[in-house]
BAFITI-775956 format. One record per residue (C-alpha): x, y, z. Coordinates in steps of 0.25 Angstrom, whole numbers, padded with zeros to 4 digits, always signed. Layout:
<atoms>
XYZ ...
</atoms>
This chain:
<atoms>
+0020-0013-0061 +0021+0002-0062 +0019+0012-0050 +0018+0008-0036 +0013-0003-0029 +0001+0006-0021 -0010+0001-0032 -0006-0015-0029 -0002-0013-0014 -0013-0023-0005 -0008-0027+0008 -0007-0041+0010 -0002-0048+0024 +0011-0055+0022 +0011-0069+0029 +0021-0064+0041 +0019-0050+0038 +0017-0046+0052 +0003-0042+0049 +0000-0026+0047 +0002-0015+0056 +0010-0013+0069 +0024-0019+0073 +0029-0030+0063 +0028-0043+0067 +0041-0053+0070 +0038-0058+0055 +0035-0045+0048 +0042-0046+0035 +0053-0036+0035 +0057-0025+0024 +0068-0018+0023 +0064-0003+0021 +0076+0003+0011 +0076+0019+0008 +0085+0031+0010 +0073+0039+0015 +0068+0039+0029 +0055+0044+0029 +0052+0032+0018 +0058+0021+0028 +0049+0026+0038 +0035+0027+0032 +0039+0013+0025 +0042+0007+0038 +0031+0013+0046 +0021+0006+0035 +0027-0006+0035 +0029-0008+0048 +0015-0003+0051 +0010-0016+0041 +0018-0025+0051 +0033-0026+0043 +0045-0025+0049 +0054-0013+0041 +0068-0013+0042 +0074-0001+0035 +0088+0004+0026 +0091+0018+0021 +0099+0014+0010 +0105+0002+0000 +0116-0003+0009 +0109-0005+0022 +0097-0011+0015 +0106-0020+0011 +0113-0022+0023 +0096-0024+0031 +0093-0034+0019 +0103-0043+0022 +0102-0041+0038 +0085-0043+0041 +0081-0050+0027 +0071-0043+0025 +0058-0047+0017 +0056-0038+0009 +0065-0023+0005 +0058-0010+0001 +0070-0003-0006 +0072+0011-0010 +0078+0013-0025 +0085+0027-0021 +0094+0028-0012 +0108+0034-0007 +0120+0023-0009 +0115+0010-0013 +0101+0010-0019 +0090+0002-0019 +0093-0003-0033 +0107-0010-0029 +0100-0016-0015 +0090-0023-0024 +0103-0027-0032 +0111-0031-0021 +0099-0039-0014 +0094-0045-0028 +0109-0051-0030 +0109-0057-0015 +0104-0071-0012 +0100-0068+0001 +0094-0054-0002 +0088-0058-0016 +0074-0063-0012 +0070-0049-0003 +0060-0044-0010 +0064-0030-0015 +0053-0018-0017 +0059-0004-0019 +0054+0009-0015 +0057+0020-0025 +0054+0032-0030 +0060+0027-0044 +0049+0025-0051 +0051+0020-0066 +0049+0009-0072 +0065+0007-0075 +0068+0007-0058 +0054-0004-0057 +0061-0014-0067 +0074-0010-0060 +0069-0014-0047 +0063-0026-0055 +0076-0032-0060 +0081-0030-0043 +0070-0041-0041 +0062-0031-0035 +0046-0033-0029 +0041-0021-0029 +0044-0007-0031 +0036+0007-0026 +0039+0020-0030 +0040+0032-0019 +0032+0037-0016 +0021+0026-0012 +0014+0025-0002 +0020+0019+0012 +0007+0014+0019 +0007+0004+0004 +0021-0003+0008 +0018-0012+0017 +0008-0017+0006 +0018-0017-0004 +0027-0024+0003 +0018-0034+0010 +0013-0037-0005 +0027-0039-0010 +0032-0048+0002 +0019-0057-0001 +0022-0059-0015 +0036-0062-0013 +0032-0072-0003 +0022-0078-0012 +0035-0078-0024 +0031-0068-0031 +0041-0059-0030 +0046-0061-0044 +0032-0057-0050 +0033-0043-0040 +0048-0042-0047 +0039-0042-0061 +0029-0034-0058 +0039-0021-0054 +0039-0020-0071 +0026-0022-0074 +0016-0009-0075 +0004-0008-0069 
</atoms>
């Protein structure tokens, strides 16, 4: 599955999901929003959270793994590039942790070859889109991904990170 995830995106309600737009709900699933840059956080987490998720946000490796292992989130959206610890060593580190290693994972990154998609692949990876992409799609990206983990497909969205489109 080369490229990004725009020409597949549909936005699908996830059961729980808070529903779209305003506040999230009590049971809005959470994602933990994990990049170095400011201005990405924040136009990822106003579109999320204007489709109803609840954000929760790191700004490098070491605190995202430090906010994994605090909230649980249900899903992480992980930059690959980033200052100290990078998004390659948290996938690692969650992928190698019993309580961490059924988080779904989809990384943001500007990396763009097929050697960094099989990479994020043998991480156990879901997903993974390529700056720059288009914000306003996230929340359909991660909605999709949250409901085909929930349905076990998780393994099959692993697979598909190495297979063209």
């Amino acid at each position: 599955m080369g490229g990004t995830w725009r020409s597949r995106v549909r936005h699908r309600p996830v059961p729980g999901g808070g529903g779209g737009g305003g506040r999230p709900a009590e049971s809005a699933p959470l994602v933990l929003l994990v990049d170095d840059e400011q201005a990405i956080r924040t136009i990822c987490r106003v579109n999320l959270e204007g489709d109803g998720l609840a954000v929760s946000e790191a700004s490098d490796g070491g605190e995202a793994l430090a906010e994994v292992r605090r909230k649980r989130p249900s899903l992480v959206l992980l930059d690959v590039m980033m200052p100290s610890v990078d998004g390659w060593t948290v996938a690692e580190e969650l992928a190698g942790d019993n309580e961490t290693r059924d988080i779904p994972v989809v990384f943001l990154s500007a990396r763009a070859a097929d050697e960094d998609r099989l990479r994020a692949q043998e991480l156990g990876a879901v997903g993974y889109v390529v700056k720059p992409f288009d914000p306003v799609e996230l929340s359909g990206v991660v909605r999709e991904v949250l409901e085909r983990v929930g349905r076990g497909e998780g393994e099959q969205l692993n697979r598909e990170l190495s297979e063209s489109e």
